[in-house]
C-alpha positions as a printed Julia matrix, in Angstrom:
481×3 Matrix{Float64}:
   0.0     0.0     0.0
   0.98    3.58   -0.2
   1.69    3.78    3.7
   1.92    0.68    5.72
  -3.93    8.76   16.58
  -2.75    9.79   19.63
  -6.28   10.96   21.88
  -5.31   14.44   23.23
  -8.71   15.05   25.12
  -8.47   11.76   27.21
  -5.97    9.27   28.11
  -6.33    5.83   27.01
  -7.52    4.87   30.36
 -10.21    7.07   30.47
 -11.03    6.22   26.83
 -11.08    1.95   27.7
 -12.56    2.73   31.06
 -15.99    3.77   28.54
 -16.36    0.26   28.02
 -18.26   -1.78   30.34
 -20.53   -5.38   30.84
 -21.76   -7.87   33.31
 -20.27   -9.03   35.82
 -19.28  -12.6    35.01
 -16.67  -13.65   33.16
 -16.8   -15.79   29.82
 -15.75  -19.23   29.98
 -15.77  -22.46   27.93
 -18.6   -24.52   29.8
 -21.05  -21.48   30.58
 -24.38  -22.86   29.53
 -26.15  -19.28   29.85
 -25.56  -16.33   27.56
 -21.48  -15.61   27.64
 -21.0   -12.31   29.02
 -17.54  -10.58   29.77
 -16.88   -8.35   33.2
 -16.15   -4.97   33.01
 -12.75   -5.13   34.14
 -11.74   -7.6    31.87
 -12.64   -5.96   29.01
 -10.63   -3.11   30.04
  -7.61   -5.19   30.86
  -7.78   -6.92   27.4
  -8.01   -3.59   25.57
  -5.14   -2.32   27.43
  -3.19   -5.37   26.29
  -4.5    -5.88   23.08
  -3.21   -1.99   22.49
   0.68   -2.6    24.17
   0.49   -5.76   21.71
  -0.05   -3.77   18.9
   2.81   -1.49   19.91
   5.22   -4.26   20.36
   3.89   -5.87   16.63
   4.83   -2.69   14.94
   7.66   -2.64   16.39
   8.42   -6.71   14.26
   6.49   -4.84   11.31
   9.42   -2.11   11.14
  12.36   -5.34   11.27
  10.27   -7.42    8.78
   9.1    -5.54    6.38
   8.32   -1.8     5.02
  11.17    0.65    4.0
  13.95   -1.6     5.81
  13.87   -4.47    4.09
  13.15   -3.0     0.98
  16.46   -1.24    1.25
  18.21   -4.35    2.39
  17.1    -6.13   -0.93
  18.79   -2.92   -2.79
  21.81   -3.4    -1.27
  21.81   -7.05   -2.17
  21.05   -5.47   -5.94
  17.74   -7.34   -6.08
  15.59   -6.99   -9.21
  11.97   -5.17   -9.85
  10.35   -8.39   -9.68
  11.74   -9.17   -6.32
  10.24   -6.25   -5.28
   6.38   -7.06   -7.16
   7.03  -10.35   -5.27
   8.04   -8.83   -1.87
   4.97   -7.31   -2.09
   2.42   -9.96   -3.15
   3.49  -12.89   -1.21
   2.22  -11.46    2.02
  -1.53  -10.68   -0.04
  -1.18  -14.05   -1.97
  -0.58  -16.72    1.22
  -4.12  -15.08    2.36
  -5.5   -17.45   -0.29
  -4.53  -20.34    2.89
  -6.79  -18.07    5.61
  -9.72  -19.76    5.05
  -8.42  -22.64    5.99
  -6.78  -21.33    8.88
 -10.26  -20.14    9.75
 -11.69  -23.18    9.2
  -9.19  -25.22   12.08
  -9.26  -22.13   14.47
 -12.83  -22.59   15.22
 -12.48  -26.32   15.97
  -9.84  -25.25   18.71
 -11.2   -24.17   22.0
  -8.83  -20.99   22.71
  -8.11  -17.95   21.09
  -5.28  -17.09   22.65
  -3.58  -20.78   22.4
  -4.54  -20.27   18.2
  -3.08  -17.4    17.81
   0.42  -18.27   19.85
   1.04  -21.31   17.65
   0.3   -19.77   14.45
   2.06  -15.85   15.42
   4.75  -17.59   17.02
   5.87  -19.7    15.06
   5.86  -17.39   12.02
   7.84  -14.37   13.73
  10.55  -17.1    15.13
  10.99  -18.18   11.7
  12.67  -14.72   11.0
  15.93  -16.24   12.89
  16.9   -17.98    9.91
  17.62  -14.68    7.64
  19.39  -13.17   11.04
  21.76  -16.68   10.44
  21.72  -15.96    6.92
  22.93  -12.5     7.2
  25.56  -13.88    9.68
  26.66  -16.38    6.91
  26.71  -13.95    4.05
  28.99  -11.17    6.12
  31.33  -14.51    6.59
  31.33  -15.2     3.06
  29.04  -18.15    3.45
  26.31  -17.05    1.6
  26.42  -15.13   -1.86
  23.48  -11.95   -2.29
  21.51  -14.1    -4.62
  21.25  -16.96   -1.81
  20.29  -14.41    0.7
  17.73  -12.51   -1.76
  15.94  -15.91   -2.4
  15.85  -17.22    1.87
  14.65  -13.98    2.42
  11.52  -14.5    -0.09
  11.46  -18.3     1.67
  11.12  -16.68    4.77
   8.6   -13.76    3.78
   6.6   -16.68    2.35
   6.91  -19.37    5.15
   5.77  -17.21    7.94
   3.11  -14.66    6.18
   1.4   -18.72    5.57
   1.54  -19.55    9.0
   1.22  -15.94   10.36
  -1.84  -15.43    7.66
  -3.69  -18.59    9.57
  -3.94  -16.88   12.22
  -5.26  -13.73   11.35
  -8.75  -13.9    10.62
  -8.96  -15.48   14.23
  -7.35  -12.9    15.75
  -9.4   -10.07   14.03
 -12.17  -12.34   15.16
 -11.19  -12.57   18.42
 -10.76   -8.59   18.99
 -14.16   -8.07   17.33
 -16.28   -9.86   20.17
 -14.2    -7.86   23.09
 -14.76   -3.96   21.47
 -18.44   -2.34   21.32
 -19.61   -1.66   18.02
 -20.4     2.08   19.44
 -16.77    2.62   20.02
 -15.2     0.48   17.68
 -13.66    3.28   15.57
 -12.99    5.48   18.71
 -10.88    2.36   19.95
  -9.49    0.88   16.38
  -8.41    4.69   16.08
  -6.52    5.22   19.54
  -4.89    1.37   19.23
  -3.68    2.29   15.79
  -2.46    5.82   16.62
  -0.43    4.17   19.07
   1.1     2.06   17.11
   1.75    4.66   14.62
   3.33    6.99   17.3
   5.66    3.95   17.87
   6.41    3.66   14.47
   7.31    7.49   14.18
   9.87    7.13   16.92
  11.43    4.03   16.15
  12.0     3.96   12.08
  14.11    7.03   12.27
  16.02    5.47   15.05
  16.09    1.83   13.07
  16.82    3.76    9.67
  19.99    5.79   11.32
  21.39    2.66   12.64
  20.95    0.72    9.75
  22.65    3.54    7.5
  25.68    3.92   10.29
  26.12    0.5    11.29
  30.06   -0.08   11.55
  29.69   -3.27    9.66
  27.81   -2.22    6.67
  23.85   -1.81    6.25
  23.48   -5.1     5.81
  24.7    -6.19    8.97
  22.74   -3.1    10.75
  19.65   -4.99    9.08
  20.1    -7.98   11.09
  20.82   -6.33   13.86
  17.4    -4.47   13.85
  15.45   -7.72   12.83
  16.91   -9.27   15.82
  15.19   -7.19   18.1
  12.44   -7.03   16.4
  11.46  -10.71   16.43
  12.17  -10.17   20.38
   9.86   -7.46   20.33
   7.4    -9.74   18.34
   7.24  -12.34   20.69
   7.21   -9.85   23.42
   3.57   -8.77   21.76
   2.37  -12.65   21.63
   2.93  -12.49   25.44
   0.34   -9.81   25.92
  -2.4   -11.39   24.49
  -2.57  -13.56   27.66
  -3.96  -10.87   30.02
  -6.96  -10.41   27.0
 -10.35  -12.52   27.17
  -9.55  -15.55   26.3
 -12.56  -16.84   23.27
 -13.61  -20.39   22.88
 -14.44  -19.99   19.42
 -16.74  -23.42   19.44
 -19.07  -21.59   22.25
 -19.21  -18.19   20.06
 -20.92  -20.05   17.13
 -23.39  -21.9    19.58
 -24.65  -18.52   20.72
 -25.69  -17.72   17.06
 -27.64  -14.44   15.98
 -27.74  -11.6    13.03
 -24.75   -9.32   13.45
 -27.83   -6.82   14.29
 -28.98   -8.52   16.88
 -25.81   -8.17   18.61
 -25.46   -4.52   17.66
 -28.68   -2.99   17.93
 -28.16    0.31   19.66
 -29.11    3.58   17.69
 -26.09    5.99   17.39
 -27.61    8.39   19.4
 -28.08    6.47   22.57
 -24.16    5.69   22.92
 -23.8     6.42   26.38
 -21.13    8.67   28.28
 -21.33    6.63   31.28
 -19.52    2.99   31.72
 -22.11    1.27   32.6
 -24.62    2.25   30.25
 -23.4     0.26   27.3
 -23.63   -3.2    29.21
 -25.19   -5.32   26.51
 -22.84   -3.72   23.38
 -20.73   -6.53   24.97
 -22.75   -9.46   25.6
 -22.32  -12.33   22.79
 -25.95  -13.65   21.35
 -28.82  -14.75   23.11
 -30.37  -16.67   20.76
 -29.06  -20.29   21.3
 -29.26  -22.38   17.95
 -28.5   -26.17   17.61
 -25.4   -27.39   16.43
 -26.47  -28.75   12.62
 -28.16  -25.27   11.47
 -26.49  -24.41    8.54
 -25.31  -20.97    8.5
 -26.43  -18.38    6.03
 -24.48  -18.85    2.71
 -21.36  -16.27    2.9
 -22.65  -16.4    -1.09
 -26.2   -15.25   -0.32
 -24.62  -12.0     1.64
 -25.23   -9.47   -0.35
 -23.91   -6.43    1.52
 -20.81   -9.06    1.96
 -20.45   -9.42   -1.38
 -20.04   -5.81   -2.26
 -17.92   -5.94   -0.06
 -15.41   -8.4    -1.53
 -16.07   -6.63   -4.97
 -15.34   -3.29   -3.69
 -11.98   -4.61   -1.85
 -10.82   -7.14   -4.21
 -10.65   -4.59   -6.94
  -8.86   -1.99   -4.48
  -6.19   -3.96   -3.6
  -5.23   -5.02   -6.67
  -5.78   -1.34   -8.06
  -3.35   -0.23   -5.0
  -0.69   -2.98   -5.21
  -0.53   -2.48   -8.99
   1.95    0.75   -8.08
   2.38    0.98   -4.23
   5.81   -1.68   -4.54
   7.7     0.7    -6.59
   7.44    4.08   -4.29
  10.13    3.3    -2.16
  11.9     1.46   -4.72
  12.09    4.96   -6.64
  13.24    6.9    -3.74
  15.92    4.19   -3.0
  17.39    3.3    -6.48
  16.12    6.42   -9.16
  16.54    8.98   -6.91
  19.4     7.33   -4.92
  18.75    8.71   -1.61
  19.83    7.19    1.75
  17.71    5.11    3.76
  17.89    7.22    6.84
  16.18   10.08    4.02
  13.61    7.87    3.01
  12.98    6.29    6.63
  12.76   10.49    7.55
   9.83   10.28    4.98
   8.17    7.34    5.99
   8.14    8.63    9.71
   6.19   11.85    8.22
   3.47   10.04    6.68
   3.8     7.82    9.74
   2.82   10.8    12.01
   0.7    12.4    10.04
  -1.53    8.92    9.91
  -1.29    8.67   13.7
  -2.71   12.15   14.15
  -5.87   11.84   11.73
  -6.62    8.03   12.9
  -8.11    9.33   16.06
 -10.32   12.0    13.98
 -11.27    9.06   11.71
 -12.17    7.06   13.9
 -14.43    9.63   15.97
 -15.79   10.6    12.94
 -16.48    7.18   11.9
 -18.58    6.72   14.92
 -20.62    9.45   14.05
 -21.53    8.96   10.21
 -20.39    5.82    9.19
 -17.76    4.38    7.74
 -19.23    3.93    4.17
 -18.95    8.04    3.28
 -15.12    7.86    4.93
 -13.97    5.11    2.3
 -15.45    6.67   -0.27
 -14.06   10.39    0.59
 -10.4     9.12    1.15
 -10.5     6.61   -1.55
 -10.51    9.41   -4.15
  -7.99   11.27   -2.44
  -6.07    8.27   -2.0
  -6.4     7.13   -5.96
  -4.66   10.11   -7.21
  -1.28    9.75   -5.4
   0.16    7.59   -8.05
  -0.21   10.65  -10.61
   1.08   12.88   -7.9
   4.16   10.44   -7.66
   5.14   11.11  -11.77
   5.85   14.82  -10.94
   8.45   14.0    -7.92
  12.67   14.21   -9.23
  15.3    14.87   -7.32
  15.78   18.32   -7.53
  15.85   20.69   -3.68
  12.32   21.58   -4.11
  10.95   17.74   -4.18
  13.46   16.27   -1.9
  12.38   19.02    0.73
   9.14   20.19    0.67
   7.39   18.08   -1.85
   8.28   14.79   -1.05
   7.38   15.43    2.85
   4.11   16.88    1.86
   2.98   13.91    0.02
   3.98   11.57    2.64
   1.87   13.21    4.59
  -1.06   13.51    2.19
  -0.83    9.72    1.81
  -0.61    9.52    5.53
  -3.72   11.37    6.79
  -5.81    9.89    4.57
  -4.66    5.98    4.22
  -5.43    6.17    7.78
  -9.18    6.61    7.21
  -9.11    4.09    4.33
  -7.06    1.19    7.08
  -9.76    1.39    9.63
 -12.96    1.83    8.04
 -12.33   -1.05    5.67
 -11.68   -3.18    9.18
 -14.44   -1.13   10.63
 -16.78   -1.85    8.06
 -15.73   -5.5     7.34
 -16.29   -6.12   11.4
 -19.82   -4.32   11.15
 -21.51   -6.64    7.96
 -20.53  -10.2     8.91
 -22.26  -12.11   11.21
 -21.5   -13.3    14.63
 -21.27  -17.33   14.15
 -18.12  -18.35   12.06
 -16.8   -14.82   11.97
 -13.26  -15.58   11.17
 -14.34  -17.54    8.22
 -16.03  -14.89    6.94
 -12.73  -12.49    7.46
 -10.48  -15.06    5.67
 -12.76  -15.13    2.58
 -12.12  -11.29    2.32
  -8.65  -11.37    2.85
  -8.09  -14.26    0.85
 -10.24  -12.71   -1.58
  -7.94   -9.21   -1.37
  -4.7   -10.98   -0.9
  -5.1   -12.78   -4.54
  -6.29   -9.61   -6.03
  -3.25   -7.77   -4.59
  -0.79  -10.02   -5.14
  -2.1   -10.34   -8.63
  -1.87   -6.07   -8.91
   1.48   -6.37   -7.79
   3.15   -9.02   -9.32
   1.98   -7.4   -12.6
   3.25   -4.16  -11.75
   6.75   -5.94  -10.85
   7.22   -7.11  -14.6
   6.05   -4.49  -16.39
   8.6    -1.52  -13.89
  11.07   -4.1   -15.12
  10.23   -5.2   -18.62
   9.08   -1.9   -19.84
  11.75    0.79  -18.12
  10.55    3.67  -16.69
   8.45    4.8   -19.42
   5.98    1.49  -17.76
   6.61    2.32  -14.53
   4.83    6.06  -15.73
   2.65    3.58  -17.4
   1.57    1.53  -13.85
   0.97    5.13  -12.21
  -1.37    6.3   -14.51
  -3.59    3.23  -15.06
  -3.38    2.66  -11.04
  -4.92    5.5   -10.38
  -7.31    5.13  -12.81
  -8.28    1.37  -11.28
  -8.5     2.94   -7.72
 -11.17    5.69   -8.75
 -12.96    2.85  -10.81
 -12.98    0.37   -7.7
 -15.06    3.1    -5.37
 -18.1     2.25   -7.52
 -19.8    -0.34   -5.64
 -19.37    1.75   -2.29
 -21.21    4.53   -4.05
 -23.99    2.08   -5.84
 -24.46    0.55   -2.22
 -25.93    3.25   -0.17
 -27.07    1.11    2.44
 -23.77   -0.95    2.8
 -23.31   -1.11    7.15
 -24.34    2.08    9.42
């Protein structure tokens, strides 16, 4: 993608302390409706957001601007980069399946450590492989092609995980303050992104032992970091995913509190909370994900945008790094602009989402968002662009990706229902992650088949794609709240 909230009026325990239920906790054999107490909630919201600090943290070692600049110092090829970018989208093709086997397990929590942890520990092989290659046992082409292995290996295992997880965090926040919480978890993360890839981007660059070396240094830490954020998942909620789906109702049913009654008070939002309490026997067939029509926009609307985005998003940094030349520590300078800049306007999105839905966000930003690629074919390397233009459109890109990031989660969260929920998120990502990998692998051949005149080329018809996918958001007035 082109880009990957701090709350200044409250602090974020004030802003989880909003969020409130009954008194007894949830647990595998309850036999009555499952309903989670008020202080767990707001101890697994306070975890759930130092786990997403920690995870961004891993995202900055194993993946984004750093390792794209590690693969250009091991002289790797456009395609590498179309691939770098699409193997991530294209293992989502497996997350139905990973769907499928986490709701025949019985925790959550155990799910996501095997499937998480395993994937972020499998990032120690490239830190031995950069040891081997600054010993001379490894040549750049053997490290280029273990680091796709790797990138491929644990976004699979990882991506099984994922729709669980999403699933998981869905039943614990209120649909009345999902965006107000989405926003301050993600503008957290952001902030820690801010801080830390300047920091990771100026060690890299200085490293005594070359950049490559400074690489593996940073990814070191940052699968420590990663498992650091597995660890705080234990103080959330644990879900029994087999007892969610036997408490079956419409995603309304669960939801059904007008926007204007969202209360100021804690306790006033008690049943936002409370899973279904309409008991169902196990052999009712759940309504066909293929007979959802607001679902199926849905996947039409993001399958198209994802490949429309990936189709020219690979090659940004890969223009700044090898056209234009410029250090990493430059370009990490940039990324931590449009970093901030999406941290600040997440919060405001996500308020805002609250208030008029997250259809008329998507749709605003969207547009905004689908002209960056033509905004991209003016940017050289004289003064002007490297110092005021550049910045600015870093920023552009992050204050409004940030509304595009969580309203599409928003709005994906608000039109499934409640029983096999993380199947329903893996058919959308899987769904998205072809489509993507699909935009991007094409984009890879052409920036390298075609020279720069296709790279112009990819720009202009991306943006073109991205305007076109916003149609079925605009056809679908009545698509969520």
């Amino acid at each position: 993608m082109d880009s990957s909230q701090i709350e200044t009026g409250a602090p974020l325990s004030i802003e989880i302390a909003q969020i409130a239920s009954p008194a007894t906790t949830l647990s595998p054999t309850s036999t009555s409706t499952p309903r989670i107490s008020k202080d767990a909630i707001r101890t697994s919201l306070r975890a759930s957001t130092v786990d997403g600090v920690f995870a961004a943290v891993f995202s900055i070692g194993t993946g984004g601007i750093l390792l794209g600049n590690f693969l250009v110092e091991l002289d790797a090829t456009p395609v590498v980069f179309g691939m770098v970018s699409s193997i991530p989208m294209l293992v989502n093709l497996f997350q139905p399946m990973g769907a499928y086997l986490s709701e025949r397990s019985t925790s959550r929590f155990q799910y996501s450590l095997r499937t998480h942890g395993i994937a972020r520990l499998l990032w120690l092989i490239l830190v031995i492989g950069i040891v081997s290659f600054s010993g001379g046992g490894l040549n750049s082409n053997q490290l280029v092609i273990l680091s796709l292995l790797i990138l491929v290996c644990s976004h699979f295992i990882g991506g099984l995980g994922a729709a669980s997880w999403l699933s998981w965090i869905a039943m614990l926040v209120p649909r009345q303050l999902r965006g107000r919480y989405f926003g301050l978890r993600n503008s957290i993360a952001n902030f820690t992104e801010l801080v830390s890839l300047p920091i990771a981007g100026l060690a890299v660059s200085h490293w005594y032992g070359g950049s490559i070396q400074g690489y593996g240094v940073i990814l070191f830490l940052g699968i420590f970091f990663g498992i650091v954020s597995l660890g705080c998942q234990y103080f959330q909620v644990d879900m029994n995913p087999q007892l969610q789906n036997t408490y079956y109702a419409n995603s309304s049913q669960t939801t059904e509190i007008k926007s204007d009654s969202v209360p100021n008070e804690p306790g006033e939002i008690s049943e936002a909370i409370s899973l279904p309490q309409m008991p169902t026997p196990q052999n009712q067939i759940d309504s066909s994900i293929w007979k959802n029509s607001n679902f199926l926009v849905f996947l039409l609307y993001f399958g198209s945008w994802t490949f429309a985005v990936n189709l020219s998003a690979p090659f940004f940094n890969l223009y700044l790094l090898d056209t234009l030349n410029l250090d990493v520590s430059w370009v990490t300078f940039y990324n931590s602009l449009r970093a901030g800049a999406h941290m600040l306007m997440l919060i405001v999105w996500g308020r805002l989402a609250d208030k008029i839905g997250n259809r008329p966000i998507l749709i605003t930003t969207g547009i905004l968002i689908a002209v960056i690629p033509w905004l991209w074919l003016r940017m050289g390397s004289s003064p002007l662009d490297l110092w005021l233009w550049l910045p600015l459109l870093h920023i552009f890109i992050g204050a409004n990706w940030g509304g595009v990031d969580l309203c599409n989660n928003n709005l994906q969260i608000e039109i499934v229902p409640v029983k096999n929920q993380s199947i329903y998120f893996a058919t959308a990502a899987a769904i998205a992650g072809a489509s993507g990998a699909l935009g991007a692998t094409i984009g890879g051949f052409i920036a390298q088949f075609a020279g720069s005149f296709g790279i112009a080329e990819v720009f202009v018809v991306s943006g073109i794609l991205r305007l076109a996918s916003l149609v079925p958001l605009i056809v679908k007035k009545d698509l969520g709240s």
